[in-house]
C-alpha positions, 0 to 999 in steps of 0.5 A: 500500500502506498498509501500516505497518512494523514497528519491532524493536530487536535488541541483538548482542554483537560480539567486539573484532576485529569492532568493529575491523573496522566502525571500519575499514569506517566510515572507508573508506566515508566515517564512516558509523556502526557502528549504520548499517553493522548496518543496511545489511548487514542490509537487504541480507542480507533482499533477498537472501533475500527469500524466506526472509521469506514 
């Protein structure tokens, strides 16, 4: 497939409490970074619903 990927940029408005809790989940899970916490929980929500995309 030579298909190329689409690139979007998507801002969010977090309350304090859920950057509280991803600074938790960054530090359990090894420092991994809020912005790539986003990512990961987004990518795993679009294989679940695969679907829901076609």
């Amino acid at each position: 497939m030579n298909e190329k990927p689409i690139f979007k940029q998507l801002n969010f408005k977090l309350s304090e409490k859920q950057l509280e809790d991803l600074e938790k989940l960054s530090t359990a899970i090894g420092n991994v970074s809020k912005s790539n916490l986003i990512r990961i929980a987004i990518t795993e929500y679009l294989m679940k619903y695969k679907d829901l995309l076609e």
